[in-house]
C-alpha positions as a Markdown table, in Angstrom:
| # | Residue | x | y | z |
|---|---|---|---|---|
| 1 | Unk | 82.4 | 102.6 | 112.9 |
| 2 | Unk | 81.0 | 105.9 | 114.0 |
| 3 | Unk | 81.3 | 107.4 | 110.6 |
| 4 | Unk | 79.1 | 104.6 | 109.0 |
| 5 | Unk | 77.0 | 105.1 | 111.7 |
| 6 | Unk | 76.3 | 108.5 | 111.4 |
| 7 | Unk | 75.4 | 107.6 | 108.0 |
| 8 | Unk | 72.4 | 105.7 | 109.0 |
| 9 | Unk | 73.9 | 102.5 | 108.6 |
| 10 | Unk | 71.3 | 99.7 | 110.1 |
| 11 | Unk | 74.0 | 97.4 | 111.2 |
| 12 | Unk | 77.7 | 97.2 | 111.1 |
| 13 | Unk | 77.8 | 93.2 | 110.5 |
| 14 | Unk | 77.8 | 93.6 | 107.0 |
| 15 | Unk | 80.4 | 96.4 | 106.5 |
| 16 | Unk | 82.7 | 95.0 | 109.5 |
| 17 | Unk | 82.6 | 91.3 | 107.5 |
| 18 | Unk | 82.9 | 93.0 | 104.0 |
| 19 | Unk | 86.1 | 95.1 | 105.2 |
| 20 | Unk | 87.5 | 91.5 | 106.8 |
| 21 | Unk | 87.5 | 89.9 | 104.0 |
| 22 | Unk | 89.1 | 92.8 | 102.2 |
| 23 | Unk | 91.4 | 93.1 | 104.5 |
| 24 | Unk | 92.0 | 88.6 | 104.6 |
| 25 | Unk | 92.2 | 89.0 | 100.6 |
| 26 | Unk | 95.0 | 91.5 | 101.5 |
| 27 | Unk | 96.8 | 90.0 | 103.7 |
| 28 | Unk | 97.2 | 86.8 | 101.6 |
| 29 | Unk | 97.9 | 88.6 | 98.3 |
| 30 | Unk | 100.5 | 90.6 | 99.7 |
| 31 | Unk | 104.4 | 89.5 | 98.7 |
| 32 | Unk | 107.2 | 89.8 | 100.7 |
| 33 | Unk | 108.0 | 92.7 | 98.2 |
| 34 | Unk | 104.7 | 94.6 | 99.4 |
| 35 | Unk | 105.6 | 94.6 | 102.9 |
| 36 | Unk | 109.7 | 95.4 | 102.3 |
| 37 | Unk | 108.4 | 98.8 | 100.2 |
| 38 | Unk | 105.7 | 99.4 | 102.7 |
| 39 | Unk | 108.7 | 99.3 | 105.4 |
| 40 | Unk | 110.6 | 101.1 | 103.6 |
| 41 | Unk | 108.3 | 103.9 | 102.8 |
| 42 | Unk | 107.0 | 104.2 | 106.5 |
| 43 | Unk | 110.0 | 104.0 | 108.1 |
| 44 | Unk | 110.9 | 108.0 | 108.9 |
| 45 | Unk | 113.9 | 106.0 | 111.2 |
| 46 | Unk | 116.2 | 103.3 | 111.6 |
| 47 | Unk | 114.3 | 102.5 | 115.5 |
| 48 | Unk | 111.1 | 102.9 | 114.0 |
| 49 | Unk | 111.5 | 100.6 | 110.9 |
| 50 | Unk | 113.0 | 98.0 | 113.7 |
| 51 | Unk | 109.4 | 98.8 | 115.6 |
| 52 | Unk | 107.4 | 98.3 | 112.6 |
| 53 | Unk | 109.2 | 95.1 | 111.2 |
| 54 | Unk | 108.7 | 93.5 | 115.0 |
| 55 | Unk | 104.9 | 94.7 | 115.2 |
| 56 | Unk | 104.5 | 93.8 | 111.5 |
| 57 | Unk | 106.4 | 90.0 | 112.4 |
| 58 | Unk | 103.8 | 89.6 | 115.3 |
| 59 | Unk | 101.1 | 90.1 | 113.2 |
| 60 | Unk | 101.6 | 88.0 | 110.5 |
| 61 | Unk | 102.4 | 85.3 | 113.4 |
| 62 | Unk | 98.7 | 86.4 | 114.7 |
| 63 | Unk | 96.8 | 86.3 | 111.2 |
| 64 | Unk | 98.6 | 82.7 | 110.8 |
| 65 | Unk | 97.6 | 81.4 | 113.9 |
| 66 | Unk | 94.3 | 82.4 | 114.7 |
| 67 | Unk | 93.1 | 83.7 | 111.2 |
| 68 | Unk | 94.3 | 81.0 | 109.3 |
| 69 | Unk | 96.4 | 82.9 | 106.6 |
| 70 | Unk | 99.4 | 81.9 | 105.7 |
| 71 | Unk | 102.1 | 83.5 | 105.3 |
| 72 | Unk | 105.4 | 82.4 | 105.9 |
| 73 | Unk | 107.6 | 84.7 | 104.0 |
| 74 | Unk | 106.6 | 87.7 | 106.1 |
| 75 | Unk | 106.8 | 85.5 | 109.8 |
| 76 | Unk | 111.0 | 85.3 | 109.9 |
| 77 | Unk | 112.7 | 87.4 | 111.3 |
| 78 | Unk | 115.0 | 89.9 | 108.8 |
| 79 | Unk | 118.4 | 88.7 | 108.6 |
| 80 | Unk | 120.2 | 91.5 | 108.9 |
| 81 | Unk | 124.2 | 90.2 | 109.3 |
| 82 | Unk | 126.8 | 92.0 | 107.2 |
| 83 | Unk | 127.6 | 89.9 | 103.9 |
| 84 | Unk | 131.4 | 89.6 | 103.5 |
């Protein structure tokens, strides 16, 4: 927000609703694909891939909830038993 701002912006409402529904559009687009690779490539560790797939898992729950967008794929939980 400060850098558009500084850039003489008159108000933010326009930029704040144009990046929401960027960011809606997203969020609704994404596969459960987009999400595994983007765990997988910002995971530098086992606890903090379990961190991110929790955070990630609550925030899906939050956009469903209260943002109304779907999506159900990326709310469970990982099943992570061992086949065999």
């Amino acid at each position: 927000m400060e850098y558009l701002l500084e850039r003489g912006i008159r108000s933010e409402e326009y930029y704040l609703g144009d990046a929401s529904r960027f960011i809606r559009f997203l969020l609704a687009n994404s596969t459960e694909e987009d999400v595994r690779r983007f765990i997988e490539e910002s995971a530098v560790s086992g606890t903090y891939r379990q961190r991110l797939e929790k955070t990630l898992r609550r925030f899906f729950i939050f956009c469903s909830e209260h943002l109304a967008i779907e999506c159900p794929q990326k709310t469970k939980k990982p099943d992570t038993r061992q086949l065999g």
